[in-house]
C-alpha positions as CSV (number, residue, x, y, z in Angstrom):
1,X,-22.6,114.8,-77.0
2,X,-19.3,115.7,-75.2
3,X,-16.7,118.1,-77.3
4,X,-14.5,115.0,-77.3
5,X,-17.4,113.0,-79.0
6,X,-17.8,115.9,-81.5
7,X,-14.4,116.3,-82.4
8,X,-13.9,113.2,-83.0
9,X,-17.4,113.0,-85.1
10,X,-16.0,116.1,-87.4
11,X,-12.5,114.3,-88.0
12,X,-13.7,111.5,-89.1
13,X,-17.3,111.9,-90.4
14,X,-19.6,109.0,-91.2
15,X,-19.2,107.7,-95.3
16,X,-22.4,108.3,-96.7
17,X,-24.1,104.9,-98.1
18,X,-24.4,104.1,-101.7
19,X,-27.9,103.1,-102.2
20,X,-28.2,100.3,-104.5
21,X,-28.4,100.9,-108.1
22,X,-31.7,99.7,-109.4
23,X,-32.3,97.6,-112.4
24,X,-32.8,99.3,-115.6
25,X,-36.1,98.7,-117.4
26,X,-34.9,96.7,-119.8
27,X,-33.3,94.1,-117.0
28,X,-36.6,94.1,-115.4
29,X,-38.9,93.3,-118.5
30,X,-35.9,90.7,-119.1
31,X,-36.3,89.5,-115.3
32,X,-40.6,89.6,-115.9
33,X,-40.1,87.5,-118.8
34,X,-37.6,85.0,-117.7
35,X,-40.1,84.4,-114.3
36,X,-42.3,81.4,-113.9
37,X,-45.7,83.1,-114.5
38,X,-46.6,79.7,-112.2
39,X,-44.9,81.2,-109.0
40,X,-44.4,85.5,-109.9
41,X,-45.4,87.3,-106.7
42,X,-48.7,89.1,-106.4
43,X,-50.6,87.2,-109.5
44,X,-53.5,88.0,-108.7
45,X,-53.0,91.6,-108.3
46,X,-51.1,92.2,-111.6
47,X,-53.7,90.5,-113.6
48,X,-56.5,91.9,-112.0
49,X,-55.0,95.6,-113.1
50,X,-54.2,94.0,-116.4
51,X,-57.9,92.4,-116.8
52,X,-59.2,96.2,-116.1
53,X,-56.2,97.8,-118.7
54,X,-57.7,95.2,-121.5
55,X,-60.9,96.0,-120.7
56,X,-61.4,99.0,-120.7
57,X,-59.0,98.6,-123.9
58,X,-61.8,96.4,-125.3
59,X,-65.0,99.6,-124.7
60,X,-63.0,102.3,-126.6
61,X,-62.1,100.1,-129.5
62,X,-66.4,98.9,-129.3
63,X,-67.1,102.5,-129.4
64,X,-64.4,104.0,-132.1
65,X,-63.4,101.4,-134.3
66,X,-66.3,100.4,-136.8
67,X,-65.8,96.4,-137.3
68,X,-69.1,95.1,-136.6
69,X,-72.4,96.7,-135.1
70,X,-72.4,98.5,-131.5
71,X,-72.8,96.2,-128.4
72,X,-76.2,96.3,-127.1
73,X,-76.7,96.1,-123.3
74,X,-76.3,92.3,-123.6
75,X,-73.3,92.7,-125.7
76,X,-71.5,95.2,-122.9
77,X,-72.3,92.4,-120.3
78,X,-70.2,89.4,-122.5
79,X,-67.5,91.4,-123.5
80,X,-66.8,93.0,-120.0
81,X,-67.8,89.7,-118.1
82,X,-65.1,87.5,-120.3
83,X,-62.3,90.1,-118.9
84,X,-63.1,88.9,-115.5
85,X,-61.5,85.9,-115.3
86,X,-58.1,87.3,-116.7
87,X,-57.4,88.0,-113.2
88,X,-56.8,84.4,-111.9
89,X,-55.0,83.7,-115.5
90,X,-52.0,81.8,-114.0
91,X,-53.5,80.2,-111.4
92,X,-55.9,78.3,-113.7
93,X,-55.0,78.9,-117.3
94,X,-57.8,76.4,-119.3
95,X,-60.4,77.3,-117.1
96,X,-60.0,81.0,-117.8
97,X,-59.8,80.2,-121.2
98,X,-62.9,78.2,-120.9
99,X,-64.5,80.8,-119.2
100,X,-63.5,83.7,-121.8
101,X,-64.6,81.6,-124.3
102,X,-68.3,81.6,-123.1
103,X,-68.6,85.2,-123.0
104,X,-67.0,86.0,-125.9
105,X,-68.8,83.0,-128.4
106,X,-72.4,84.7,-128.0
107,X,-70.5,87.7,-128.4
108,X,-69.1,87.1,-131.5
109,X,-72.3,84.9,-132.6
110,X,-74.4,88.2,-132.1
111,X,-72.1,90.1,-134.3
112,X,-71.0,92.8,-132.1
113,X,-67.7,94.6,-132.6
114,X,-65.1,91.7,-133.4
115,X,-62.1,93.5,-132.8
116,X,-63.0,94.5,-129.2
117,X,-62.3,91.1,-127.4
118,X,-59.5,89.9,-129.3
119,X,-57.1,90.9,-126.7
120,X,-58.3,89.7,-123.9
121,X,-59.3,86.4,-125.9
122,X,-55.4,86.2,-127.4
123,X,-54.2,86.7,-123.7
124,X,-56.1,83.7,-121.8
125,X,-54.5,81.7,-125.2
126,X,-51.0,83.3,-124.7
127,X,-51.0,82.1,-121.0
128,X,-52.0,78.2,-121.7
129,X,-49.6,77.9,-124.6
130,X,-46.7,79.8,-122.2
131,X,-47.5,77.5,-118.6
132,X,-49.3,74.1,-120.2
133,X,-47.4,71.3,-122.6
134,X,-47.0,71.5,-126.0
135,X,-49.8,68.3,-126.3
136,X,-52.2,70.2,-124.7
137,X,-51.4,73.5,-126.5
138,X,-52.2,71.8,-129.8
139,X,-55.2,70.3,-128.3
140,X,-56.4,73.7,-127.1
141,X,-55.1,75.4,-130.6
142,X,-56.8,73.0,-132.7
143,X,-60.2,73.4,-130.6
144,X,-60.1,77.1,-130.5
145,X,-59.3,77.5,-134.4
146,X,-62.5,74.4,-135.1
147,X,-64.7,76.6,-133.2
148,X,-63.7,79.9,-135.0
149,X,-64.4,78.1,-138.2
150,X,-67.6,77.2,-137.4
151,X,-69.3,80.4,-136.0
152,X,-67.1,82.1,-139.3
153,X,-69.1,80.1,-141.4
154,X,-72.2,81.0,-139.9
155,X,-71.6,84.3,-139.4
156,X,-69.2,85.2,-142.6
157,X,-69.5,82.5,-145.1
158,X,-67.7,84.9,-148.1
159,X,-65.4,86.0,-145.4
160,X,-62.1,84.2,-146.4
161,X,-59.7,86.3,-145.9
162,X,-61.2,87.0,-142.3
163,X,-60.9,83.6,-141.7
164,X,-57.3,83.3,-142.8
165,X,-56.6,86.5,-140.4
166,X,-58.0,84.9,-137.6
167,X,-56.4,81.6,-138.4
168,X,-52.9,83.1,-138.1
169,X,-53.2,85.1,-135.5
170,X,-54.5,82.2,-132.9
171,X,-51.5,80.3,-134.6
172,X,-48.7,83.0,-133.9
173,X,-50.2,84.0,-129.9
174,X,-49.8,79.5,-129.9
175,X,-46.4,79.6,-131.3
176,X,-45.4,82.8,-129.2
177,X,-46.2,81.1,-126.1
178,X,-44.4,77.9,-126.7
179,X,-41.8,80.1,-127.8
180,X,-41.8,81.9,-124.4
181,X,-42.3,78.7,-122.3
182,X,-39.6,76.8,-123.8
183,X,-37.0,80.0,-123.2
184,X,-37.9,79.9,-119.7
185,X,-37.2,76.9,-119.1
186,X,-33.4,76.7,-121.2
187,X,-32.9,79.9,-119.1
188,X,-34.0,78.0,-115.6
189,X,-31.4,74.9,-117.0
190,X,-28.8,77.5,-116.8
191,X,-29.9,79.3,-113.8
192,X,-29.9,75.6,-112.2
193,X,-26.5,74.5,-113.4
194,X,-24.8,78.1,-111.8
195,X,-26.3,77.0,-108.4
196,X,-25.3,73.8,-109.2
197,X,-21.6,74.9,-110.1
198,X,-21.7,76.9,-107.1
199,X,-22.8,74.6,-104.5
200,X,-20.0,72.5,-105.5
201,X,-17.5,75.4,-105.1
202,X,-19.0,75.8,-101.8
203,X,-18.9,72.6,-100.9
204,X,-15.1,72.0,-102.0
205,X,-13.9,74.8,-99.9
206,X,-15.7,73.6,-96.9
207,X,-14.1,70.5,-97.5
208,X,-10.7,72.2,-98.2
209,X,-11.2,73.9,-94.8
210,X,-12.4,71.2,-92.8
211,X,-9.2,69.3,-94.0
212,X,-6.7,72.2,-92.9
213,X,-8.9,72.0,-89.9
214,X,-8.0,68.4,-89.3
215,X,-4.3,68.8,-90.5
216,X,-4.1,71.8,-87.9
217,X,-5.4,69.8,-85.3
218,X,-3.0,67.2,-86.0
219,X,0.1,69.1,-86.2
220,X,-0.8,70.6,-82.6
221,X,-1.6,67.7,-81.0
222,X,1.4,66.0,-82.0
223,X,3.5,69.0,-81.3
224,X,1.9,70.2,-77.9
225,X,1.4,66.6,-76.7
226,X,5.4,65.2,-77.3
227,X,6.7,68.5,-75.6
228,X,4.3,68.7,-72.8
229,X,5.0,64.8,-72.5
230,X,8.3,65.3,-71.8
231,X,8.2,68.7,-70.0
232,X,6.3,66.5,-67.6
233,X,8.4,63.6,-67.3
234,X,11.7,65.9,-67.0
235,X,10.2,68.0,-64.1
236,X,9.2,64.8,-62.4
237,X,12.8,64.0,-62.8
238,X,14.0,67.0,-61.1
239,X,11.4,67.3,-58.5
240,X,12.3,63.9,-57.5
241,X,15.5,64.8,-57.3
242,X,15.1,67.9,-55.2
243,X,12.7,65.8,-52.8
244,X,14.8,62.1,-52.7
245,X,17.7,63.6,-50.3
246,X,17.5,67.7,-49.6
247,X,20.8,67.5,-47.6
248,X,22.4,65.9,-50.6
249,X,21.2,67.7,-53.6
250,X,22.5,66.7,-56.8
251,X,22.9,70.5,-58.7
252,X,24.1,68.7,-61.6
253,X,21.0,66.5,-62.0
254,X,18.8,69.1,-61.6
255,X,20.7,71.4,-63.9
256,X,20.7,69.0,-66.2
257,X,17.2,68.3,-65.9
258,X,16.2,72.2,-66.2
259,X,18.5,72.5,-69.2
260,X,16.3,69.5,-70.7
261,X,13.1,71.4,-70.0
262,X,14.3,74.5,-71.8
263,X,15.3,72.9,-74.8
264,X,12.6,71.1,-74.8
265,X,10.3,74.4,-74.7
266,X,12.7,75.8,-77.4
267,X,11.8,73.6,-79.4
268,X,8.0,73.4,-79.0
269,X,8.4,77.2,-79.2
270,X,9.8,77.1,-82.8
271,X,7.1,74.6,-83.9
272,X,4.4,76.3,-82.7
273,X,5.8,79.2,-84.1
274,X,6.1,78.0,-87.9
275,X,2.4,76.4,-87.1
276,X,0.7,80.0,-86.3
277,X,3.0,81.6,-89.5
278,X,1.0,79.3,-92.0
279,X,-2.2,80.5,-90.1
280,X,-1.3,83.9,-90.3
281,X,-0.3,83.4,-94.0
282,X,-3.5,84.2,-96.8
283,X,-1.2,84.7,-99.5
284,X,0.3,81.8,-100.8
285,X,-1.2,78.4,-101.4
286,X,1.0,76.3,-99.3
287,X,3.2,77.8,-96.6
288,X,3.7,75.1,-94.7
289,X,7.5,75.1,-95.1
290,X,10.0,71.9,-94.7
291,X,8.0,69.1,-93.6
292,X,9.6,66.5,-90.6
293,X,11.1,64.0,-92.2
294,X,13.0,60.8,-91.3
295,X,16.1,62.4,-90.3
296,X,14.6,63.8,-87.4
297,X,13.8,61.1,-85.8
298,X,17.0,60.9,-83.8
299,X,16.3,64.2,-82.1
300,X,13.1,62.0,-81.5
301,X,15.2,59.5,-79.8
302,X,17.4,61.7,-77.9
303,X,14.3,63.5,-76.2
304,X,12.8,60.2,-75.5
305,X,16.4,59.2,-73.5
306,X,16.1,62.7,-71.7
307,X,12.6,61.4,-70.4
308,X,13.9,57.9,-69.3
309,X,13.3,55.9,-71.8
310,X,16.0,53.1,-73.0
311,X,15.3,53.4,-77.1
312,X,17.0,51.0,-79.5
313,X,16.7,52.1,-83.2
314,X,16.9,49.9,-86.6
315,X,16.8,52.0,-89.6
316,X,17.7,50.3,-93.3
317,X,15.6,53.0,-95.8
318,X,17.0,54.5,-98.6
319,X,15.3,57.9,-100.2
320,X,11.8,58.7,-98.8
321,X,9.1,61.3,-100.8
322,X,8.9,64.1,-98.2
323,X,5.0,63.4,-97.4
324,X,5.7,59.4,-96.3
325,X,8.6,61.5,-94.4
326,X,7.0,63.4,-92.5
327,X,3.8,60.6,-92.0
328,X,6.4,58.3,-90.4
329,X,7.9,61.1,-88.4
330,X,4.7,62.5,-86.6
331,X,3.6,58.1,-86.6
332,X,7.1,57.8,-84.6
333,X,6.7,61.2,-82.4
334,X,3.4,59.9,-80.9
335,X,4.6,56.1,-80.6
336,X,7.3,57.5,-78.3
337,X,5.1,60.0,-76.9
338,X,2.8,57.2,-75.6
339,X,5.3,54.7,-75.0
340,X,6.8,57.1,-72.1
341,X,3.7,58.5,-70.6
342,X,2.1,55.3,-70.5
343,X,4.3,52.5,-70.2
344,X,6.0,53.5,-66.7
345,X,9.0,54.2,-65.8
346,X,12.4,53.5,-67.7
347,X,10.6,51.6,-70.6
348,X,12.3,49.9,-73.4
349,X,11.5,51.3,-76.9
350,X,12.7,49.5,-80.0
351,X,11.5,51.4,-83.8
352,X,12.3,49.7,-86.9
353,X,12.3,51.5,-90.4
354,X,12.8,49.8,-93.3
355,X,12.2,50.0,-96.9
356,X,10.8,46.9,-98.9
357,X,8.5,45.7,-101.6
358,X,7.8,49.2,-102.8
359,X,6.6,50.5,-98.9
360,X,8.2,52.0,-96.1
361,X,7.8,49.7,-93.1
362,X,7.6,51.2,-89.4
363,X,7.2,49.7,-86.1
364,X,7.7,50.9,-82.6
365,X,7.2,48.6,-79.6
366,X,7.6,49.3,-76.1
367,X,7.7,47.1,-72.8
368,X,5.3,48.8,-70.6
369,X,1.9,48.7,-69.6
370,X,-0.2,50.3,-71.7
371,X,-2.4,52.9,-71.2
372,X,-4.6,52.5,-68.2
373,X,-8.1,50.3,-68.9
374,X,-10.8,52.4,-69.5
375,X,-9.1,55.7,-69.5
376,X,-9.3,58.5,-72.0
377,X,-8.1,57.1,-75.1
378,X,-7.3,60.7,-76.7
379,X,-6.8,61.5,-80.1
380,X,-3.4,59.8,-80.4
381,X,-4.2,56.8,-82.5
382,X,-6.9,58.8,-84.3
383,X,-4.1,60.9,-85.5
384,X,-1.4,58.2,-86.1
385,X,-4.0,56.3,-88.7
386,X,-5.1,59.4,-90.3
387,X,-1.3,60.3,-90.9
388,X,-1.1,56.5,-92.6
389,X,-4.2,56.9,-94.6
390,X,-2.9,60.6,-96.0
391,X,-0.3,58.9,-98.0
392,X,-2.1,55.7,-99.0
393,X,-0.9,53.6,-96.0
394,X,-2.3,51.4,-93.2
395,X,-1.9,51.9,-89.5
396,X,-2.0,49.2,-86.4
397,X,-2.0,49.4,-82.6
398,X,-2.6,47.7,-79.8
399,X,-1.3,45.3,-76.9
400,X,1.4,42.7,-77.9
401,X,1.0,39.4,-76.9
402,X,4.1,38.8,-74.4
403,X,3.4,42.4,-72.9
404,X,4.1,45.9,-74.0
405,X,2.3,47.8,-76.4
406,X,3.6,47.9,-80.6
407,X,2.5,50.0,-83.3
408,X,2.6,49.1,-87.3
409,X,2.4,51.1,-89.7
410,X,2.7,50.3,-93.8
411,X,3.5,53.3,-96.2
412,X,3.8,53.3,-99.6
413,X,6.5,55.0,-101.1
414,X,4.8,55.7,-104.5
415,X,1.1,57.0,-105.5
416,X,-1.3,54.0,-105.9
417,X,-1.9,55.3,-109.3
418,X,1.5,54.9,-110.7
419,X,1.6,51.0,-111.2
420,X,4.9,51.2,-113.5
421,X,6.7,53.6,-111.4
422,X,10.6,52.8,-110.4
423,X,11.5,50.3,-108.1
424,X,12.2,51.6,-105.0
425,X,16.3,52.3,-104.5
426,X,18.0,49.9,-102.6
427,X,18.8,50.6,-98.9
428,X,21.5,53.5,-98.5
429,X,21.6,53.7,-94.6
430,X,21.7,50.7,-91.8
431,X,21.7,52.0,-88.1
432,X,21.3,49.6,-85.2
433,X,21.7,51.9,-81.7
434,X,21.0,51.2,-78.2
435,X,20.5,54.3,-76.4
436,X,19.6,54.3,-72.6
437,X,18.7,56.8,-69.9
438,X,22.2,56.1,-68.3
């Protein structure tokens, strides 16, 4: 390591790592209850240990604890054999305690030490009440307390209150495991509804993303692709002026024409500008700022005349909500956009806007030719119909009849949800202009 290396390593030293706190052990008996025995890792292994911890449980209490004679050799071999199976408990619950069973019968029916199995037995019980259904835990519960009956009788007639002992205790291990089993599952209900709850906030704020994504995409399109439309168009105007006649150049055209070009970018400039400020912006929920609206359409206009283009306007709307606004601005920006890339040079234009039957009505058609057959057909009209269908509207386009291409669009002025809202006002503004490239 250099000294520079160093230094630097001693300014600013490495922050240790917090390890991760680890769970208490009350959260992890909690988390060992709350677990499917059905799928808990290493099964096997834990009940294996377990089956030895009872076992070996089972020989002290055989050798200290005086309830019943001393197994003989036979005796050792049933009780230790029935703890053998408690290590596959969870994988097959009634056959272990099928299995336990027939050790520890001929146990008991020999009259060894009765208290020595009863853990092991009350475990391979536990586990089918806690993993089976509550039909076959009172099958297996009714069966288990028949058979203790039984060898009771022939074993301990006069022994009542042995019998009542046993009785209740094969009831509570039945009653704990339902018990258990049913927790598990209310506590899997809730675990199930969280990641339920959360997928759906997961998949609303992809869906909130994907539509800034799409709103993003159409504010840049429509912005970038007007400008650079008519940045295009104006430098064609001037080169063709520089190139027509070099001996007489026309400084004032192509002044003119430059001048165009830089307002132009100005403008695109301050657009894109407020466009990257909402990107930039975390803080508040919208900071979009003043949306385009209807009464920028005539700087629309006037840049569409710079290009060429001879635009005659018709405009009878009164008061428009701000989102129809600036749907029918952006629908208008791309019509002409289109209308002078496409439809060759000098083309005539006409929009109408005009307010009836509840709906704002918009057409622009143009004179031209089109776009070319079988060229790229962009995301132009893509965007115009997604701007109609954002407020409710409806969007057309395509070749007219008699030549020249039109585009329709219907927006309503009011939410489709408000079926007794106010008519809408009567017309405050009627504007007929012919405007040509001159």
């Amino acid at each position: 390591m250099n000294p520079v290396q160093a230094t630097t390593t001693a300014d600013h030293p490495t922050p240790p790592t917090t390890p991760p706190e680890r769970p208490g052990t009350g959260e992890r008996i909690m988390a060992a209850i709350n677990r499917d025995p059905l799928t808990a890792p290493h099964a096997v292994r834990n009940d294996a240990v377990l089956a030895a911890f009872l076992a070996a449980v089972a020989v002290a209490v055989a050798l200290l604890v005086d309830h019943g004679r001393r197994p003989d050799a036979l005796g050792w071999a049933l009780l230790l054999t029935g703890h053998v199976p408690l290590a596959w408990r969870r994988r097959r619950p009634l056959t272990v305690l099928l299995l336990v069973l027939a050790c520890i019968a001929p146990y008991h029916a020999l009259d060894h030490n009765h208290a020595a199995p009863v853990a092991g037995s009350m475990l391979a019980l536990y586990t089918v009440a806690a993993t089976g259904t509550p039909r076959r835990t009172l099958i297996v519960g009714s069966c288990i307390i028949g058979v203790t009956l039984t060898m009771n009788a022939l074993t301990n007639p006069d022994g009542f209150v042995e019998l009542v002992r046993i009785t209740g205790w094969v009831i509570a291990v039945l009653f704990l495991g339902v018990d258990v089993r049913f927790y598990r599952q209310y506590v899997a209900a809730i675990v199930e509804r969280a990641e339920r709850a959360e997928r759906t906030r997961e998949e609303e704020a992809r869906r909130r993303v994907a539509e800034e994504r799409l709103r993003i995409a159409r504010d840049l399109h429509d912005l970038l692709a007007h400008s650079i439309t008519l940045i295009g168009v104006q430098t064609s105007v001037a080169a063709h002026v520089l190139a027509a006649d070099p001996e007489r150049l026309d400084r004032e055209t192509v002044a003119k024409a430059l001048d165009d070009i830089a307002e132009t970018c100005r403008t695109a400039r301050g657009e894109l500008r407020t466009t990257l400020e909402v990107l930039r912006d975390h803080g508040s929920g919208d900071a979009r700022g003043p949306l385009p609206g209807l009464d920028g359409v005539p700087d629309l206009v006037e840049a569409a005349r710079l290009a060429g283009a001879r635009v005659e306007r018709t405009v009878r709307h009164g008061p428009v909500p701000p989102a129809v606004g600036a749907a029918a601005y952006r629908i208008v920006q791309e019509a002409l956009t289109n209308a002078v890339r496409h439809a060759g040079p000098e083309p005539s234009v006409r929009i109408d806007l005009r307010a009836e039957d509840g709906a704002l009505h918009l057409s622009v058609t143009d004179d031209g030719t089109g776009p070319a057959p079988g060229g790229n057909p962009g995301f132009g009209l893509v965007g115009m119909r997604e701007r109609a269908r954002s407020v409710g509207g409806t969007l057309d386009a395509g070749a007219r009849a008699g030549g020249g291409f039109q585009v329709t669009a219907t927006l309503p002025l009011a939410p489709p949800a408000a079926p007794h809202s106010a008519p809408a006002p009567a017309p405050a503004e009627s504007v007929t202009t012919a405007e040509g490239s001159g």
